[in-house]
C-alpha positions in Angstrom: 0.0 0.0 0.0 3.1 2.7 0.7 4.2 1.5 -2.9 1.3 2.4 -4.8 0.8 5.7 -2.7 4.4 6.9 -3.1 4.2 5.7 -6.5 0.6 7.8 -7.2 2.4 10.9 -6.1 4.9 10.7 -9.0 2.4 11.6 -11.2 4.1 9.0 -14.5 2.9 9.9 -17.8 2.2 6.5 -19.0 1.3 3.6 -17.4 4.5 1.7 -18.1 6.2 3.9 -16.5 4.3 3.4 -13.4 4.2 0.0 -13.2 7.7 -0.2 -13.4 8.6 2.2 -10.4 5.9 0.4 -8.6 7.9 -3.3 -9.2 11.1 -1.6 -8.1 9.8 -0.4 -4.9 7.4 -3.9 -4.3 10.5 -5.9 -4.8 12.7 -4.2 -3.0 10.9 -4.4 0.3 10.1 -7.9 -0.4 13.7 -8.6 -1.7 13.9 -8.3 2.2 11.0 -9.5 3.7 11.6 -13.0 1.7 15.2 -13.5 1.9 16.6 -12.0 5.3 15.9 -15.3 7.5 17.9 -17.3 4.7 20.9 -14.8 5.0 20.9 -14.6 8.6 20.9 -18.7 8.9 23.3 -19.1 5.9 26.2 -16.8 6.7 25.4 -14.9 10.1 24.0 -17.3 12.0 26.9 -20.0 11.9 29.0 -16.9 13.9 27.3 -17.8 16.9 26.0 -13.9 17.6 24.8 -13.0 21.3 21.2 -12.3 22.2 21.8 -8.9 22.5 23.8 -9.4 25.7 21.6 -11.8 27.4 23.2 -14.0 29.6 22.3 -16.9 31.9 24.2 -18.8 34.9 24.9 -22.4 34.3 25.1 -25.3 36.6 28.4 -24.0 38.2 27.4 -20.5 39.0 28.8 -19.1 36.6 27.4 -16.3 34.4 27.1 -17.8 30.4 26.7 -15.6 27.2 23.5 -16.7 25.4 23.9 -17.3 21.7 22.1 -18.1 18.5 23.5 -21.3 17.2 22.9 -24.3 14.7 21.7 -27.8 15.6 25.2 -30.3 15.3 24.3 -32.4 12.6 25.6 -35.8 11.3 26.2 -36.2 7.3 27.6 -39.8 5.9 28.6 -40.5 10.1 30.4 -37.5 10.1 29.4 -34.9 13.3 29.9 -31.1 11.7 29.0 -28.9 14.8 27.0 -25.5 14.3 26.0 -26.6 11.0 23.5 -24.6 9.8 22.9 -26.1 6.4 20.2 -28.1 8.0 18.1 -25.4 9.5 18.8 -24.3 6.0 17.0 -27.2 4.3 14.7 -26.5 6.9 13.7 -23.0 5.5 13.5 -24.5 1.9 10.8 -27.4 2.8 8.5 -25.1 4.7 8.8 -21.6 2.9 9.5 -22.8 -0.8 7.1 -26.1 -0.7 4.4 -25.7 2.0 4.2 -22.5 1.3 3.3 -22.9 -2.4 0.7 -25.4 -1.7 -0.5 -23.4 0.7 -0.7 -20.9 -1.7 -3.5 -23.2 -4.3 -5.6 -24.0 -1.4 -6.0 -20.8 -0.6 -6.7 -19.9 -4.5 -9.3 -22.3 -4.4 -11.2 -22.5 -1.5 -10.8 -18.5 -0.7 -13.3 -18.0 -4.0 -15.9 -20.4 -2.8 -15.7 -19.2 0.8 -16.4 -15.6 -0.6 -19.0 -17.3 -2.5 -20.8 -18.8 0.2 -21.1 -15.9 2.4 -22.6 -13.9 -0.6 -25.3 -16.7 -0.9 -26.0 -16.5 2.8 -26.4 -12.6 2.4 -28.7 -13.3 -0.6 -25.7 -11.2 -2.4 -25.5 -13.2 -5.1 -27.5 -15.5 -7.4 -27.6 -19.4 -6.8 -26.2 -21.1 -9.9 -26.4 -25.2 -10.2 -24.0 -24.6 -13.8 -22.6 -21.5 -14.9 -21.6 -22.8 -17.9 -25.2 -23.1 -19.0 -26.1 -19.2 -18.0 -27.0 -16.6 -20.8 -28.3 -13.5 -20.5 -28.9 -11.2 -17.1 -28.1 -14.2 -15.4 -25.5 -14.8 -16.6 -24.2 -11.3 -16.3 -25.7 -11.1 -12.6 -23.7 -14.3 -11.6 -20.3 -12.3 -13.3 -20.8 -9.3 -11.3 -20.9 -11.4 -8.2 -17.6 -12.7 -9.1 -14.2 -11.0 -7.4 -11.7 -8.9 -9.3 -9.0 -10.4 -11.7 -5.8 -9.2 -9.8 -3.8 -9.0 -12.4 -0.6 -10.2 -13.6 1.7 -7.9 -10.9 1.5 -10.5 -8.3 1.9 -13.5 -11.0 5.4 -12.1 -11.6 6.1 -11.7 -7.9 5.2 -15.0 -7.1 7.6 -16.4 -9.8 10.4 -13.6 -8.9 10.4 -14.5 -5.4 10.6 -18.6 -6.2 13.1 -18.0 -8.3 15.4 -16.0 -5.8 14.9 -19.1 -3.5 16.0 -21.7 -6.2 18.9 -20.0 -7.3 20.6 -18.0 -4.2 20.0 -21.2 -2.0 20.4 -23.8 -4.5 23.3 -25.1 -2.2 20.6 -26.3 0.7 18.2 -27.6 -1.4 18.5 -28.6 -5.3 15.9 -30.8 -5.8 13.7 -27.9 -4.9 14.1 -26.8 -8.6 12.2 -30.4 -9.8 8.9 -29.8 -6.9 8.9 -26.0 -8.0 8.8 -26.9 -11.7 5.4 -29.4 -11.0 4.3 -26.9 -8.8 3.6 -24.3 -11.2 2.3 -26.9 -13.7 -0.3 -27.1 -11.0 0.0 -23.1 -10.5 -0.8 -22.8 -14.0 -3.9 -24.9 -14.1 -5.1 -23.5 -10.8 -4.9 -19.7 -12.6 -6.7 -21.0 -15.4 -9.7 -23.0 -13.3 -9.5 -19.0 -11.3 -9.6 -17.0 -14.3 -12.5 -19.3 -15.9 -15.0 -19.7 -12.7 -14.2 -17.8 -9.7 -13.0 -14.3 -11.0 -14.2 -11.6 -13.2 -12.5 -11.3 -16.6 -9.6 -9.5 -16.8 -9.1 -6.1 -18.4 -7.1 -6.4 -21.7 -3.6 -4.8 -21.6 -0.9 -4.8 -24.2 2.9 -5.5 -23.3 5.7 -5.0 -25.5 7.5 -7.1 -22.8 7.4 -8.1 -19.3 8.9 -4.4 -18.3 10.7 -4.4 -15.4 11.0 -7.5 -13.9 13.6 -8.3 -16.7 15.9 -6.6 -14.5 14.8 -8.1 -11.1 15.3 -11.2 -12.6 18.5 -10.5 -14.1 19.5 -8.9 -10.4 18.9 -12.2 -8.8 20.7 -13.9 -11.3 24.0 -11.8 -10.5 23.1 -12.6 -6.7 22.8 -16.2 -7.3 
């Protein structure tokens, strides 16, 4: 919301133009938001840093420094202390997977939800097929239908996966393979969303995908 409204007050002349200030500042704050736990476990945390100076007193009395450190974890028999590769892996499973099929069950059942209430509020019209509608009804079910986000957030999603994949490749690379079949499913999900549960989107022409080009191309040099 600070994006769009800083981005409203420079006043572009074309709507290019604004779209592609409003990706640099979107990505920039979630360049952050996404990424900062996987920094701070992959090259901070393994540095054992101090609480801020909290301290405790062990069994002897004596007063102990408390510390942020990694699980000792056993590769091929091998012990490697403070090894935070695994809390790494960690991070991958449950932001990178769960997180995207958290994502299409949310795309899914959010719609009908939405629709439910709307029938219990006599909002909308009760339809057995919607396939089969023509007319006012057709155009009355349509208007009960929620707003086609657009494809902004389509190209975060993907921008943000593919920071994950490629900066943190060491932790995880089969994560590439479930990523790649999850958006086969992404991409059947968008379609079902675009076809039944979401208003048609407004045309827009594109000489090319703008600005995230270079947010892709950013990641790629981070990688």
């Amino acid at each position: 919301k600070v994006g769009v409204m800083l981005t409203d007050w420079e006043n572009h002349r074309t709507e290019t133009a604004y779209e592609n200030s409003l990706i640099q500042k979107n990505f920039a704050f979630q360049f952050v938001n996404s990424y900062i736990s996987f920094f701070y476990i992959a090259f901070f945390r393994s540095q054992r840093l101090s609480f801020f100076g909290v301290s405790t007193v062990d069994n002897d009395g004596e007063e102990v420094v408390l510390r942020d450190q990694c699980q000792t974890s056993t590769w091929w028999g091998v012990e490697r202390p403070n090894d935070c590769m695994t809390d790494l892996f960690m991070q991958m499973v449950i932001v990178v997977l769960l997180k995207g099929w958290l994502r299409h069950g949310l795309a899914l059942g959010l719609p009908k939800l939405r629709r439910c209430v709307q029938l219990c509020c006599g909002r909308a019209p009760e339809v057995v097929d919607h396939d089969e509608l023509e007319g006012l009804p057709k155009l009355e079910y349509e208007r009960s239908l929620g707003p086609h986000r657009g494809t902004f957030y389509e190209y975060n999603e993907m921008a943000i996966q593919f920071g994950y994949l490629t900066m943190f490749a060491a932790a995880a690379p089969w994560a590439a393979a479930f990523c790649m079949a999850n958006n086969e499913i992404e991409r059947r999900v968008d379609a079902y969303k675009m076809l039944y549960t979401q208003q048609r989107p407004r045309y827009q022409g594109a000489a090319s995908i703008g600005m995230w080009y270079q947010v892709f191309n950013m990641l790629t040099v981070a990688a």
